[in-house]
KEKE-3310 file (N, C-alpha, C; in steps of 0.2 Angstrom, whole numbers, plus 5000, padded with zeros to 4 digits):
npx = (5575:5578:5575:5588:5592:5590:5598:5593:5593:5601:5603:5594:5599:5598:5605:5604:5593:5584:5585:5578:5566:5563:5565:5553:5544:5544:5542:5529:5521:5524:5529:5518:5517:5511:5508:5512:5519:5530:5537:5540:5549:5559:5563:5556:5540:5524:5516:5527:5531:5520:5520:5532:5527:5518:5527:5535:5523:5524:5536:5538:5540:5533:5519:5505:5490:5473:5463:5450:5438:5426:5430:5430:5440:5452:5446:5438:5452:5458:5447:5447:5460:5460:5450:5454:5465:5479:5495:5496:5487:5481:5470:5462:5455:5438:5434:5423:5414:5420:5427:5438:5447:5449:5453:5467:5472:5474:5485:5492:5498:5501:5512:5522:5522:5527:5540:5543:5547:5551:5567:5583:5588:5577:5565:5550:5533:5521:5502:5486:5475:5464:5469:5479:5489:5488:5497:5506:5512:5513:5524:5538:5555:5570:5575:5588:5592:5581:5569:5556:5543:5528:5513:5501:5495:5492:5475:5464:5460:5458:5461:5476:5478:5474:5486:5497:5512:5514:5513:5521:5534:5533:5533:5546:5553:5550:5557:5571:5573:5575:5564:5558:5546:5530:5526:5511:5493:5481:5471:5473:5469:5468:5477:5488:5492:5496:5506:5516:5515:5522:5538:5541:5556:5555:5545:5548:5559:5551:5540:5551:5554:5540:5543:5552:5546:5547:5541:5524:5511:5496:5479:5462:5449:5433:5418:5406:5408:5414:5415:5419:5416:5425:5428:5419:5413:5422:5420:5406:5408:5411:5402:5394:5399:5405:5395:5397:5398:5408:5416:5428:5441:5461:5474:5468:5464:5450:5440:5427:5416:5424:5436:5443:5449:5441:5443:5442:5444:5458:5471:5472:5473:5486:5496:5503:5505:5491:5498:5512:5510:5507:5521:5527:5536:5529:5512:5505:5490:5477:5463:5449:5433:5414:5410:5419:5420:5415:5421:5435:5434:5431:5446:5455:5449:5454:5467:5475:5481:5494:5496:5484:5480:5467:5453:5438:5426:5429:5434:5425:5412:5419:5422:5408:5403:5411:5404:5394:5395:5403:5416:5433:5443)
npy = (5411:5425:5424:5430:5446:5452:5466:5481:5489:5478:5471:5456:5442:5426:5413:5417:5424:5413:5406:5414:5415:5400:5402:5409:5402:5392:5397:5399:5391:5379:5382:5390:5403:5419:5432:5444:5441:5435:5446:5455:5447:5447:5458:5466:5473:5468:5467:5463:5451:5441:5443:5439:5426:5424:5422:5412:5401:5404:5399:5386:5381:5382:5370:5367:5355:5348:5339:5331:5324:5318:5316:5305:5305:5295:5282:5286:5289:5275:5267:5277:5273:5260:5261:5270:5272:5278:5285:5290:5298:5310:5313:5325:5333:5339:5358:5360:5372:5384:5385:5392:5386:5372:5374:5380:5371:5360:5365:5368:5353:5351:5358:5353:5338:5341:5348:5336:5328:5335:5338:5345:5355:5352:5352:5364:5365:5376:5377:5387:5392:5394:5384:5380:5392:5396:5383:5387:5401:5391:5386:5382:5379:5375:5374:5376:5374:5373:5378:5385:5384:5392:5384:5387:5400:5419:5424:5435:5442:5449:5441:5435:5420:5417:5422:5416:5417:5425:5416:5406:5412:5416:5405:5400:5411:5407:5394:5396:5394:5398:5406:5406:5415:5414:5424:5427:5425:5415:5409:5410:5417:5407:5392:5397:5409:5405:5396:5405:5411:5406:5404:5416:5425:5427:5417:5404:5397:5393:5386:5375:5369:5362:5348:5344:5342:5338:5340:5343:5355:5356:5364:5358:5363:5366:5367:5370:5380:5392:5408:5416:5427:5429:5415:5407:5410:5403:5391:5390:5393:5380:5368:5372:5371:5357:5348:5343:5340:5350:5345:5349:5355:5357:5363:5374:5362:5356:5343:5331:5321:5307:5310:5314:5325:5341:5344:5354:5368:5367:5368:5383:5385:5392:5382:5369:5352:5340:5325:5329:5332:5320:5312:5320:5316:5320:5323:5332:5336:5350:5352:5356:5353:5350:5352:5349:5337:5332:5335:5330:5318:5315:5320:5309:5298:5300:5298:5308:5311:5310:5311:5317:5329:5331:5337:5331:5330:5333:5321:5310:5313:5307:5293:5290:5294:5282:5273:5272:5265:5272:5267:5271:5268)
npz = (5788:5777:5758:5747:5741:5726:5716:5713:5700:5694:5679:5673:5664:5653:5664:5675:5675:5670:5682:5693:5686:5690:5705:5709:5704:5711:5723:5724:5717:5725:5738:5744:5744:5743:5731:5736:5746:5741:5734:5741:5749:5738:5737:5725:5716:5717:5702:5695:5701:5695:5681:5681:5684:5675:5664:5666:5666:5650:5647:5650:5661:5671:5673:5672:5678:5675:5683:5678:5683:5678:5665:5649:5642:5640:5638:5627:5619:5617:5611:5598:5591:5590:5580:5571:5557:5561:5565:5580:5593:5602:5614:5625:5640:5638:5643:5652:5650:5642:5627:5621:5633:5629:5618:5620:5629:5620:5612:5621:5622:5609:5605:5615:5608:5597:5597:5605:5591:5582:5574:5575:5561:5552:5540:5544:5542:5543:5544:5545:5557:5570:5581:5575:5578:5592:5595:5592:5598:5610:5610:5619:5617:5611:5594:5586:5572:5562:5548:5545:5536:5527:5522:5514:5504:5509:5518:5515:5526:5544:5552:5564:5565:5553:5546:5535:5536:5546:5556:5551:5555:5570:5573:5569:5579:5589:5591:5589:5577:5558:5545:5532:5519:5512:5499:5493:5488:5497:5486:5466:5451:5439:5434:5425:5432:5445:5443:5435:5447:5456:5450:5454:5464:5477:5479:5475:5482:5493:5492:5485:5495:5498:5496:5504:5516:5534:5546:5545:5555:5554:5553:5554:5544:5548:5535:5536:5546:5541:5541:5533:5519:5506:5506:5507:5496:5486:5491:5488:5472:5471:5474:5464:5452:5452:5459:5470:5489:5498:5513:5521:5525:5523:5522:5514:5504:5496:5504:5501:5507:5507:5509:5498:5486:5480:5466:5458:5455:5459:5454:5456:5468:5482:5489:5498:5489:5493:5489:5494:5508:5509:5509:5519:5531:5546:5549:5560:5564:5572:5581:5588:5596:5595:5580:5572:5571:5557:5549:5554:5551:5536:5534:5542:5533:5522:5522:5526:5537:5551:5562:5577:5588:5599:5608:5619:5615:5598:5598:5602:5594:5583:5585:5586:5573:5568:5575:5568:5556:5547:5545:5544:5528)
capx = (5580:5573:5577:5592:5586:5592:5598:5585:5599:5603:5596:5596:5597:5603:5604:5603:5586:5578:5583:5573:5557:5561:5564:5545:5538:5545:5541:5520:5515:5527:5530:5512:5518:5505:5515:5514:5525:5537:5539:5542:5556:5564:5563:5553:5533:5519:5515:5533:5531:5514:5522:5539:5526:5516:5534:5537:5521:5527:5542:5535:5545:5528:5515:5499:5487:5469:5461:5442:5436:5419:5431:5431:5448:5458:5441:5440:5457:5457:5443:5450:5467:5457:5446:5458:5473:5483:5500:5494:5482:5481:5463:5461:5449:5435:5430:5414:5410:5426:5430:5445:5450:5449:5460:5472:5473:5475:5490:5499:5498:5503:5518:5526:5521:5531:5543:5548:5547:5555:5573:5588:5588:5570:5559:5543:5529:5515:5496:5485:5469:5465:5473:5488:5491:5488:5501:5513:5512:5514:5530:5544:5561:5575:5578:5590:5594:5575:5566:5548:5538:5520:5509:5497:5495:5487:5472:5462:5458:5462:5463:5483:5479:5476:5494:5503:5519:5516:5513:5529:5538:5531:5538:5554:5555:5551:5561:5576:5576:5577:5558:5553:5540:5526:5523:5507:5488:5478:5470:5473:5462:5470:5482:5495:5496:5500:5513:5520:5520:5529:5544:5546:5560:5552:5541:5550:5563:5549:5538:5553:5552:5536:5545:5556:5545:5551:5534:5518:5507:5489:5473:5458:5444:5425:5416:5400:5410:5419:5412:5426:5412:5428:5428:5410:5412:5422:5413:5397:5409:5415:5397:5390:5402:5406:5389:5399:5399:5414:5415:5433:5449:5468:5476:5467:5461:5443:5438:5419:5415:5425:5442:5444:5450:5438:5448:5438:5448:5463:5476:5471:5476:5493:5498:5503:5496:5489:5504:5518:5509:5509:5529:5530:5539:5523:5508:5501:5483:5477:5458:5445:5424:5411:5408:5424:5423:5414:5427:5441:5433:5436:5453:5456:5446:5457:5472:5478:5485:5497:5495:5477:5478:5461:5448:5437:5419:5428:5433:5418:5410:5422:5417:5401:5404:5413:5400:5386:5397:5406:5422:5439:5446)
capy = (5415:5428:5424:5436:5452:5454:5471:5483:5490:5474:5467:5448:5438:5420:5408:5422:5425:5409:5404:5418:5411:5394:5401:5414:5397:5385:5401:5402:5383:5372:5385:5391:5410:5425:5435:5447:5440:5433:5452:5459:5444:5448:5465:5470:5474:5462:5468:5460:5443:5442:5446:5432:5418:5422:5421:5404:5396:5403:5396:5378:5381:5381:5366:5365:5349:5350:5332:5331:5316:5314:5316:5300:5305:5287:5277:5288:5287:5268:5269:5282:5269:5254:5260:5274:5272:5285:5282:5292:5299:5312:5317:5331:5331:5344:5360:5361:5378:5385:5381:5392:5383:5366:5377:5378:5364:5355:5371:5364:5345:5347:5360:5347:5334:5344:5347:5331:5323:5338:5339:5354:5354:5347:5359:5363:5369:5378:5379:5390:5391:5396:5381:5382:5398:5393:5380:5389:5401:5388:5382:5383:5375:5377:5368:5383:5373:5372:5378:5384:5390:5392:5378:5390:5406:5422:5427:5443:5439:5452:5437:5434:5415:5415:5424:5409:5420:5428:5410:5401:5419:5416:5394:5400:5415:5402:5387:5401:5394:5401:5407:5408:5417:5415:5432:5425:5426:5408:5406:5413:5416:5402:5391:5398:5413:5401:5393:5410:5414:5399:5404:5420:5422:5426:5412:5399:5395:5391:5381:5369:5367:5356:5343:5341:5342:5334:5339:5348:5356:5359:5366:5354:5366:5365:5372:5374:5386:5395:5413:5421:5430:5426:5408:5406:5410:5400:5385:5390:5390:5372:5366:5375:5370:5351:5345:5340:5346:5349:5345:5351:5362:5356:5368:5376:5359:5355:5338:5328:5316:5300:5312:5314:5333:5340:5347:5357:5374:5364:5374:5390:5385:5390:5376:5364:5347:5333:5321:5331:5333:5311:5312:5322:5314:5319:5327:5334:5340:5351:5353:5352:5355:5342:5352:5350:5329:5327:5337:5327:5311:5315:5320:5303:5294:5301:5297:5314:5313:5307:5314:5321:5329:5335:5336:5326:5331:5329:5313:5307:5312:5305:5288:5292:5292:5276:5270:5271:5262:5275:5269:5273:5263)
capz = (5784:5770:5752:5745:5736:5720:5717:5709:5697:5691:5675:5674:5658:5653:5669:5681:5670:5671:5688:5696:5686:5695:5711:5710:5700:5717:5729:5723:5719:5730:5744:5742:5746:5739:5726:5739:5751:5736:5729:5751:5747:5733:5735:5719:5714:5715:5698:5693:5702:5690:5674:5680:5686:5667:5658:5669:5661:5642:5643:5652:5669:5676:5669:5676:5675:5680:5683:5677:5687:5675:5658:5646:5636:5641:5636:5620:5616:5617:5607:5591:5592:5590:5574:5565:5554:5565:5570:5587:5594:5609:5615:5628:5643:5637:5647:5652:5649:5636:5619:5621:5636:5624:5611:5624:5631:5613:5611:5625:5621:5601:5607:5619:5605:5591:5601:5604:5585:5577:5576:5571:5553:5550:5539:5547:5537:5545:5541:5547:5559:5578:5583:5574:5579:5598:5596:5588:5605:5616:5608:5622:5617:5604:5587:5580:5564:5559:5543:5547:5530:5526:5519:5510:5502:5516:5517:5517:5535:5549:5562:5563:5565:5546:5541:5539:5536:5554:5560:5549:5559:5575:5575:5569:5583:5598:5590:5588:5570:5552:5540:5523:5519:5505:5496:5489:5490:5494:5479:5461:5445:5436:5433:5423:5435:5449:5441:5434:5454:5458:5448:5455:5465:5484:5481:5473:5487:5500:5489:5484:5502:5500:5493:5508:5525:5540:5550:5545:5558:5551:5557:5549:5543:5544:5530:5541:5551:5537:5541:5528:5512:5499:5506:5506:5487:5483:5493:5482:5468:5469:5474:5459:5446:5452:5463:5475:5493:5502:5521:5527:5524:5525:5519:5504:5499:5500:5505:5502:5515:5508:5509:5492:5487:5475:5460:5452:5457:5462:5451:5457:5474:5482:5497:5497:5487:5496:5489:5495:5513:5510:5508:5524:5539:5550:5549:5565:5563:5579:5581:5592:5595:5590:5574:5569:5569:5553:5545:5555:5548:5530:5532:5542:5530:5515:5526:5525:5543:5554:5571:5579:5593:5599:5612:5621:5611:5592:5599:5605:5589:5577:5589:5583:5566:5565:5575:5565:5549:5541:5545:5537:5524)
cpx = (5577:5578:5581:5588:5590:5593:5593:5586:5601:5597:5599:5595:5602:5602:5602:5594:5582:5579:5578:5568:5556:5561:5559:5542:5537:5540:5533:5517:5518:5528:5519:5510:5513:5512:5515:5521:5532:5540:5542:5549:5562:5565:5562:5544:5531:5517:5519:5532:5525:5517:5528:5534:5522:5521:5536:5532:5522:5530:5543:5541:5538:5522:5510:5494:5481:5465:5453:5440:5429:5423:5432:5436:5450:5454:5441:5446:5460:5454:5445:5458:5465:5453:5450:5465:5475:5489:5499:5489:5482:5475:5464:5457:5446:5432:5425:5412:5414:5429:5436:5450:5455:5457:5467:5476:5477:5481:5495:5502:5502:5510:5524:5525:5526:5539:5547:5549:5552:5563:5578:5587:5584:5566:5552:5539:5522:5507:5492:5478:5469:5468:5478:5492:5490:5496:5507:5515:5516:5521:5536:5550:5565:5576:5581:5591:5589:5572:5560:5544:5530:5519:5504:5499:5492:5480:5469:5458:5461:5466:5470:5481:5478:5480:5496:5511:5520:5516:5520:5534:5540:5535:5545:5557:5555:5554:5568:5578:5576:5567:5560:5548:5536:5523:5517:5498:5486:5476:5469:5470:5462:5475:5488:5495:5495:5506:5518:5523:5525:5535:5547:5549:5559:5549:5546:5554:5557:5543:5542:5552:5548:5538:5549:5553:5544:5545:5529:5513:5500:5483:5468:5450:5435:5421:5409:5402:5413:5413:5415:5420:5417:5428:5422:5410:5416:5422:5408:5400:5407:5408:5393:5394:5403:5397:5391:5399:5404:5411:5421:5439:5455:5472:5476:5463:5455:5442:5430:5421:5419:5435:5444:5444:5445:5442:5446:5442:5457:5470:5476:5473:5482:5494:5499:5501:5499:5497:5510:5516:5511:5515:5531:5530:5534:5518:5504:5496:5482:5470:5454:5437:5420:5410:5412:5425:5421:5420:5436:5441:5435:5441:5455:5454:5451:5465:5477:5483:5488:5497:5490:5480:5472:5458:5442:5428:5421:5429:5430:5414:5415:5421:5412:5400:5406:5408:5393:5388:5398:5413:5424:5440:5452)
cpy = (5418:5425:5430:5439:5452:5462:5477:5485:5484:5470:5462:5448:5431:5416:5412:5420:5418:5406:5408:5417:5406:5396:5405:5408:5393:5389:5399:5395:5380:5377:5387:5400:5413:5428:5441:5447:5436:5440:5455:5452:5444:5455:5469:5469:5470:5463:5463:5454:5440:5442:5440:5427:5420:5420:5414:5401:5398:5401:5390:5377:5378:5374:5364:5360:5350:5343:5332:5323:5312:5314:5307:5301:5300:5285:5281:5287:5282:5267:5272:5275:5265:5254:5265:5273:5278:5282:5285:5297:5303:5315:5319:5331:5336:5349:5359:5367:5383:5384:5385:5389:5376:5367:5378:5373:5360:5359:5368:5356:5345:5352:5355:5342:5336:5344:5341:5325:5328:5340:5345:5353:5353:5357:5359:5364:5369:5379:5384:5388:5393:5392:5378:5387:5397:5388:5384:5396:5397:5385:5386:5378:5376:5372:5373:5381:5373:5376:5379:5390:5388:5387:5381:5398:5411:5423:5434:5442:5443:5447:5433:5427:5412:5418:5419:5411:5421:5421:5406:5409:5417:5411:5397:5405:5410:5397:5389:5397:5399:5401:5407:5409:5415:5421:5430:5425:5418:5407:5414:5414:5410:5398:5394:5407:5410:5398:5397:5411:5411:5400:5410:5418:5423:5423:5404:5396:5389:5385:5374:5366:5361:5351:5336:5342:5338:5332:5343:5349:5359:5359:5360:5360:5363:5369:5373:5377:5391:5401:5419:5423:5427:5420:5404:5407:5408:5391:5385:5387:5381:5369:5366:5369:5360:5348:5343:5344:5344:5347:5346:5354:5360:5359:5369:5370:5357:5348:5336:5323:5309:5304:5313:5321:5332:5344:5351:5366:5372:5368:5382:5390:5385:5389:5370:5358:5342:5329:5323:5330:5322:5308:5314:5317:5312:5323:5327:5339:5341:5354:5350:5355:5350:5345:5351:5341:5325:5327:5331:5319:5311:5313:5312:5298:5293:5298:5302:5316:5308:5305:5316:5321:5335:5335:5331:5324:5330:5323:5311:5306:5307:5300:5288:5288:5286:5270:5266:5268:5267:5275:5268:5267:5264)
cpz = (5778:5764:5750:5741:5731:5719:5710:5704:5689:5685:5673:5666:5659:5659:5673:5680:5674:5679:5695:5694:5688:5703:5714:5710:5709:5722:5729:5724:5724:5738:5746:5746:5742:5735:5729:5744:5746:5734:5737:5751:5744:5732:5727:5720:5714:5708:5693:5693:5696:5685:5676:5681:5679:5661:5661:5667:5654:5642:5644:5658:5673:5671:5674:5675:5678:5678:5682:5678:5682:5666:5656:5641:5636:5638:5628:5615:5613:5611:5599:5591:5588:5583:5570:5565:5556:5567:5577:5589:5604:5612:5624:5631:5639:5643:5648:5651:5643:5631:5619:5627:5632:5620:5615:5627:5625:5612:5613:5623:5613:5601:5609:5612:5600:5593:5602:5600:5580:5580:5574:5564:5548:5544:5541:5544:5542:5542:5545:5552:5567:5581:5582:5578:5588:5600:5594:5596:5610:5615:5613:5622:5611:5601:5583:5573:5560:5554:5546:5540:5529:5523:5514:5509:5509:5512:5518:5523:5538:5555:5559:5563:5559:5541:5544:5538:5543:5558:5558:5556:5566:5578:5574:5575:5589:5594:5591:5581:5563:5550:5535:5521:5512:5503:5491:5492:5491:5489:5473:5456:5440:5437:5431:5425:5441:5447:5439:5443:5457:5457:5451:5463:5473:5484:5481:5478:5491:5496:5487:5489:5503:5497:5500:5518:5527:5544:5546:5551:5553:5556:5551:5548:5541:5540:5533:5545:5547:5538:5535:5523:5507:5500:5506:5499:5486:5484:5489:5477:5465:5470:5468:5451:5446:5455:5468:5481:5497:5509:5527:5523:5526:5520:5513:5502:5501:5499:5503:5509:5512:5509:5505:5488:5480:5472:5458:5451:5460:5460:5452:5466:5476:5490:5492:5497:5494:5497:5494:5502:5516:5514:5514:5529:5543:5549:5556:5564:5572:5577:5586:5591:5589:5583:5570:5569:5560:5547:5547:5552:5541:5530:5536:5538:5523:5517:5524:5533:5545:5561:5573:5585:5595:5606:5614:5614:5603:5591:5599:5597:5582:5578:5586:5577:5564:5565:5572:5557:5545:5543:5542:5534:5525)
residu = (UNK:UNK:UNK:UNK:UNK:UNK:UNK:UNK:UNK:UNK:UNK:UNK:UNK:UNK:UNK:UNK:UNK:UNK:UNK:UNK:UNK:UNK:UNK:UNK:UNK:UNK:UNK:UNK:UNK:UNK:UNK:UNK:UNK:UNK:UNK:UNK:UNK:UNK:UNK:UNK:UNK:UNK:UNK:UNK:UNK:UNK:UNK:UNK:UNK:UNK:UNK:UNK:UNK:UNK:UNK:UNK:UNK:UNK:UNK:UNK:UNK:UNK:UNK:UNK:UNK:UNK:UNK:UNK:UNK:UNK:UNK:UNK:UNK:UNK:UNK:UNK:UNK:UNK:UNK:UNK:UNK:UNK:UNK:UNK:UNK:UNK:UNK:UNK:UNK:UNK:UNK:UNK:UNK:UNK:UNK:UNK:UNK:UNK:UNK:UNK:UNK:UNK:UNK:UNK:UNK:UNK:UNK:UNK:UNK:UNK:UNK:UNK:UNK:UNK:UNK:UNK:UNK:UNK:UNK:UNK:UNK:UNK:UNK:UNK:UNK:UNK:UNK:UNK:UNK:UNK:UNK:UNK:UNK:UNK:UNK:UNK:UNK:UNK:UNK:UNK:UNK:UNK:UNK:UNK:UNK:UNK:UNK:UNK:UNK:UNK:UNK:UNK:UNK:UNK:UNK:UNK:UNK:UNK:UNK:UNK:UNK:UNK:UNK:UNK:UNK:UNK:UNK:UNK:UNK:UNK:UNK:UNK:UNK:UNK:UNK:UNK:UNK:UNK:UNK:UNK:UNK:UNK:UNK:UNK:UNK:UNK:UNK:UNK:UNK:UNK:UNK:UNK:UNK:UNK:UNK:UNK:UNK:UNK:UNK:UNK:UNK:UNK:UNK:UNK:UNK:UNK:UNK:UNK:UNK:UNK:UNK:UNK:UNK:UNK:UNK:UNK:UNK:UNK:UNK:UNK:UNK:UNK:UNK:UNK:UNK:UNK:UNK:UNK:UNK:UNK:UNK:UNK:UNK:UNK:UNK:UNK:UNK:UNK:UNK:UNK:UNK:UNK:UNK:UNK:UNK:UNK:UNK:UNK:UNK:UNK:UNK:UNK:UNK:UNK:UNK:UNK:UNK:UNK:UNK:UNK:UNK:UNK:UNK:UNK:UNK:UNK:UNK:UNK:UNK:UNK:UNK:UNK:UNK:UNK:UNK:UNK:UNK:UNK:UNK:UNK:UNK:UNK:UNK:UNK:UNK:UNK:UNK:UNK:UNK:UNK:UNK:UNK:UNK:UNK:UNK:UNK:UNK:UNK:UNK:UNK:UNK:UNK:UNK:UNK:UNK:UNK:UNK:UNK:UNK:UNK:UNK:UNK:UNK:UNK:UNK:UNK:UNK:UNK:UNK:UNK:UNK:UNK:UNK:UNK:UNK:UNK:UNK:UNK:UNK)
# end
């Protein structure tokens, strides 16, 4: 018996809506029909069927698992549990050839993770980075009571992954909840015009904010990857004026290797402090790639985190690290 045709006229929304990307999703992987012979079913274009089974994995109808028989993530993650103050920990087979794969992979895992730790009402607060900006993507599910504002100032950076407005925008647009933007640059030329900007009236709101977050999502930044020229100077600065060398980025604040922010600029940065991230509910850090472990060790080390989920190569390396006697305190 053929599948009923849908009339070509009609435009679906609502259950109608999602039950045809379950019954293309069912038709492709459990039937194991071509999206040809589903579109000669349904009486619409293969181009369509294509464009409904890529809307059934963004909105997580469809979820796909791909098993790496030679991955060590269970052994690893045993491992990270056993030697890091975390309350959890989700490590991620690693591609073998993709580092955008990885960022995906880790995308999907801290969406579902968020997901089901934040609740209606909660305020989110976002940070920035490619794997922020990934996750915030992958987030399919409603929490319309939610709260999602920036964790830091924008940069002058084309790549959308460091506007944390577009990314606070982005969480509220797929949670269906409520934003607040930050109208403000990451770092200023002193203190007493950061705290002048605090008080104005499109900022002030979303800064009280830090006082009361539920979750924080953050990207963990490596300062040996920072390719930005104005972030690059003001790295030198801090290195020139303190001696000290940073080793990683949570939002805005720069770390050394024992996780201990260096101050030395610290009034000139608008994010969110360290303490308030403390106070927060959860911190979920999303990073992955080995050069991103020495960096996730500080911030572990400082105990600036709550949640990691990452890949299989920063795990491995953070393993490393501890192993050679620099574990946390």
């Amino acid at each position: 018996m053929s599948e009923p045709r849908p009339s070509r006229s009609r435009k679906l929304g609502g259950d109608d809506d999602l039950a045809l990307l379950v019954r293309v999703a069912e038709m492709y992987y459990e039937l194991q029909l071509t999206q040809q012979d589903i579109a000669n079913r349904l009486g619409m274009s293969r181009p369509v069927v294509s464009r409904l089974l890529t809307r059934a994995h963004n909105e997580g109808i469809v979820k796909i698992s791909i098993s790496h028989p030679l991955s060590r993530a269970e052994e690893i993650t045993s491992k990270i549990k056993a030697r890091f103050r975390l309350r959890d920990v989700v490590v991620i087979p690693s591609s073998l050839s993709d580092h955008q794969v990885n960022i995906r992979r880790i995308a999907r895992a801290a969406a579902d993770y968020l997901l089901s730790h934040l609740r209606d009402g909660e305020v989110l607060g976002v940070g920035r980075g490619a794997t922020v900006y990934a996750t915030v993507n992958a987030l399919a599910g409603f929490r319309p009571g939610i709260e999602a504002i920036p964790l830091t100032g924008g940069m002058g950076h084309n790549d959308a992954a460091f506007q944390v407005n577009e990314l606070a925008r982005l969480a509220a647009e797929k949670l269906g909840g409520t934003c607040l933007y930050l109208y403000a640059p990451a770092t200023v030329s002193d203190r007493a015009t950061r705290d002048g900007l605090f008080q104005e009236r499109h900022v002030a709101p979303t800064v009280a904010r830090w006082d009361r977050l539920s979750l924080a999502l953050v990207g963990v930044g490596s300062i040996f990857q920072a390719r930005d020229p104005e972030y690059q100077s003001r790295v030198k600065k801090v290195m020139e004026g303190t001696g000290r060398h940073p080793v990683a980025d949570i939002c805005g604040r720069l770390l050394d290797e024992q996780g201990r922010e260096i101050a030395w600029d610290r009034d000139h940065v608008v994010a969110v402090e360290l303490e308030q991230l403390h106070r927060c509910g959860l911190v979920l850090a999303v990073a992955g790639g080995e050069a991103k472990a020495r960096a996730l060790f500080a911030c572990i080390k400082g105990g600036h985190l709550d949640v990691l989920i990452t890949d299989e190569q920063a795990a491995a390396g953070l393993v490393r690290l501890a192993t050679e006697g620099h574990e946390p305190s």
